[in-house]
C-alpha positions in Angstrom: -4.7 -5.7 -7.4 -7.1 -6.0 -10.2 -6.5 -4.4 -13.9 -8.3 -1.1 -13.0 -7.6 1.9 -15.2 -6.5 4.8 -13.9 -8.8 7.9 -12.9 -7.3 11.3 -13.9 -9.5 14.2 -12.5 -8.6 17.3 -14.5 -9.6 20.8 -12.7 -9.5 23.9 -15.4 -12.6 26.5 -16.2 -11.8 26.9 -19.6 -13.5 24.2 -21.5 -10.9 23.9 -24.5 -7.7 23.1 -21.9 -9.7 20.4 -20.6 -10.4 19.2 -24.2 -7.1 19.6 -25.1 -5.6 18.2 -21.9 -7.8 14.8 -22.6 -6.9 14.1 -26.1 -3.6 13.8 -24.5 -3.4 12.1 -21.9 -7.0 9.7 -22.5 -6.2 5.8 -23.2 -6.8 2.4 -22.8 -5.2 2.9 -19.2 -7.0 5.7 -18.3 -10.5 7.4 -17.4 -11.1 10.7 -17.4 -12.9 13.4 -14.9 -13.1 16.9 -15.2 -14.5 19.7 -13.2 -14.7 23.5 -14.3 -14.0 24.9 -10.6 -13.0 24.2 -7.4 -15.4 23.0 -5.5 -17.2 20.7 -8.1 -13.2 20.1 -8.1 -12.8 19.1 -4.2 -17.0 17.0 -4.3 -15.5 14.4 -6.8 -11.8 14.5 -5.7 -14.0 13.1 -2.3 -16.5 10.8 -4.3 -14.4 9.1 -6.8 -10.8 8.9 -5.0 -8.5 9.5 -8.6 -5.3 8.9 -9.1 -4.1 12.3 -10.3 -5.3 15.4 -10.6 -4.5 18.0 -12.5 -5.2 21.5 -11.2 -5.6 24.8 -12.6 -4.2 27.4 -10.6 -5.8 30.7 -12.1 -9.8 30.2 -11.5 -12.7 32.4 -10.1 -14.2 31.8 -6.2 -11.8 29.3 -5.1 -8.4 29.0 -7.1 -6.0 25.6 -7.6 -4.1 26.8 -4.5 -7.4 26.9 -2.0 -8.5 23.3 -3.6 -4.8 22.0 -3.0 -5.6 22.8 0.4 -8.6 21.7 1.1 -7.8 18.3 -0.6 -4.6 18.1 1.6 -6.4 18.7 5.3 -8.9 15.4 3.9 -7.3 12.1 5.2 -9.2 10.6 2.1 -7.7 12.8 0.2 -4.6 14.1 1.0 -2.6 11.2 -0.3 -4.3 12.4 -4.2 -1.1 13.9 -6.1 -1.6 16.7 -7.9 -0.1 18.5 -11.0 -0.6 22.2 -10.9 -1.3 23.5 -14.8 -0.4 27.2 -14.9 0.8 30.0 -17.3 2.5 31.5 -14.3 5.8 30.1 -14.1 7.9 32.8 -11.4 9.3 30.9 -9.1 7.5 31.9 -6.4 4.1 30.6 -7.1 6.2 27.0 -8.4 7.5 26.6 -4.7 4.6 28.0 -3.0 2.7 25.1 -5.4 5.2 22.3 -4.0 5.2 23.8 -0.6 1.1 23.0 -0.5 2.0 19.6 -1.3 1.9 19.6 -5.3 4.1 16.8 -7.2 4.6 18.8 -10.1 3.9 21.8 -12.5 2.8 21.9 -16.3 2.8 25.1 -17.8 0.4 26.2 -20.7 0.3 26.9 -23.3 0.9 22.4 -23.0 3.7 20.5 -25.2 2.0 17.3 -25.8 5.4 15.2 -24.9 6.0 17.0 -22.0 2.2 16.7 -21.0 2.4 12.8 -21.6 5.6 12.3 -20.0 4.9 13.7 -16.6 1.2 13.0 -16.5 2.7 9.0 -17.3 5.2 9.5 -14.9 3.0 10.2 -11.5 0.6 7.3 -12.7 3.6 4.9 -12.6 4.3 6.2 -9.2 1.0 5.8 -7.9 0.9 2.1 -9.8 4.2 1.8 -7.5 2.6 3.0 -4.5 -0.3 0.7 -4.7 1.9 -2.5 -5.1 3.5 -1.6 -2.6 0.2 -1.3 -0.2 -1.1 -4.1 -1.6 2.1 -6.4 -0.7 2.3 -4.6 2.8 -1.0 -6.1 3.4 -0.4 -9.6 2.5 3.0 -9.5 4.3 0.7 -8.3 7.2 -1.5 -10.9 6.9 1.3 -13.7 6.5 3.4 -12.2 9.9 0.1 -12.4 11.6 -0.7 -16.2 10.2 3.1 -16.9 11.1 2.7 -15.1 14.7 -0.2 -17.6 15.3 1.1 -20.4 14.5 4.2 -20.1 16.5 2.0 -19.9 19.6 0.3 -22.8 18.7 3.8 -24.4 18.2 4.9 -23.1 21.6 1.9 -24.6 23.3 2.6 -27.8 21.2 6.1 -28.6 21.8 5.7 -28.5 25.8 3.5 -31.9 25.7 6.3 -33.8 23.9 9.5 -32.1 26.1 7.3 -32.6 29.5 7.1 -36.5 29.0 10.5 -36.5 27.9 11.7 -34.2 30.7 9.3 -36.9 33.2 10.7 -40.7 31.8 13.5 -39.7 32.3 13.7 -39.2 35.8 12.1 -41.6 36.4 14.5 -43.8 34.4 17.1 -41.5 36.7 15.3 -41.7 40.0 13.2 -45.1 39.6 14.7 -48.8 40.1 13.4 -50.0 36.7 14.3 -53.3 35.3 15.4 -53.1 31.8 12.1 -54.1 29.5 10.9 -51.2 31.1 13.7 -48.5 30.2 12.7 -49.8 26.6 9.4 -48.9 27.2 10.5 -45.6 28.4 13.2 -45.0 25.5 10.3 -45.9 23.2 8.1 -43.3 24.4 11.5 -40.5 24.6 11.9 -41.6 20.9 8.3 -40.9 19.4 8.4 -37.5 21.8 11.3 -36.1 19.8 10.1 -37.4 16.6 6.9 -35.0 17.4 9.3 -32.5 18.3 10.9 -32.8 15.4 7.6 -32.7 13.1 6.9 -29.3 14.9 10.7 -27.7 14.3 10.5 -29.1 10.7 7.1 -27.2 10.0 8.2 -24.2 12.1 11.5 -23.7 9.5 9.0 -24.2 6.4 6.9 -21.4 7.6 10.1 -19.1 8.5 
């Protein structure tokens, strides 16, 4: 998983939010980028992969709605939440927001507690997703490893149960005399202890 910091790309064409919205939310846990339109906006959303954006809504030649877009038709980037910022607040630009695949809205002018707390909150989540990629991978790798050695375990446990399933017809079938059954009954005996080796390892890996 490594002790990266998080990348926050924040998206606004006035110069001072983007200032302001830094002090804020900048730490020892996170790295900023910003962008003062949309399509420097959508170039380093695709170059640098962050972890959250923050997205104006009101800007000139392509607003926070056409970047949402654009960002969510990207498999490489579609998975990127974003946090609209916005001084519009009717409710049908918040829903048309969420309906292009927004997390959440932060209206300006910004509270600073309100600002930290949500900005915090989608990180967490995205730490939370991550984990959880991370240990669907190794539990990937560990059904795969398991998979494997079951087949080999398969294949192994049909040497030991064919010479068992063969000495004793022939201790059935065959008129034997009885240093030979031992003989036989030795051989049954170290065939199930393999067996048994192989069921052993086969309930430590389960």
């Amino acid at each position: 998983m490594g002790n990266d910091k998080f990348l926050v790309l924040i998206v606004d064409d006035n110069p001072l939010n983007i200032q302001v919205l830094a002090e804020h939310i900048k730490g020892n846990d996170v790295d900023i980028a910003i962008a003062v339109n949309g399509k420097k906006a959508v170039s380093i959303a695709k170059g640098k992969i962050p972890d959250l954006i923050l997205l104006d809504i009101m800007m000139p030649e392509m607003d926070g709605f056409e970047v949402c877009k654009e960002l969510k038709k990207d498999e490489l980037t579609k998975e990127i939440p974003i946090v609209f910022l916005t001084a519009k607040v009717s409710t049908d630009d918040i829903v048309h927001g969420f309906e292009l695949g927004a997390v959440d809205y932060i209206t300006k002018p910004f509270n600073p507690s309100e600002l930290k707390s949500r900005v915090q909150t989608q990180l967490q989540i995205q730490k939370y997703k991550k984990q959880i990629l991370h240990d669907k991978k190794v539990l990937e790798k560990l059904n795969k490893e398991k998979n494997e050695f079951l087949g080999i375990a398969a294949h192994d446990l049909k040497n030991p149960i064919y010479s068992i399933q063969m000495l004793a017809k022939v201790i059935r079938d065959e008129d034997i005399d009885k240093f030979e059954i031992r003989e036989f009954t030795n051989d049954i005996i170290t065939s199930t202890d393999r067996m048994l080796e192989i069921i052993t390892n086969l309930l430590d890996i389960n």
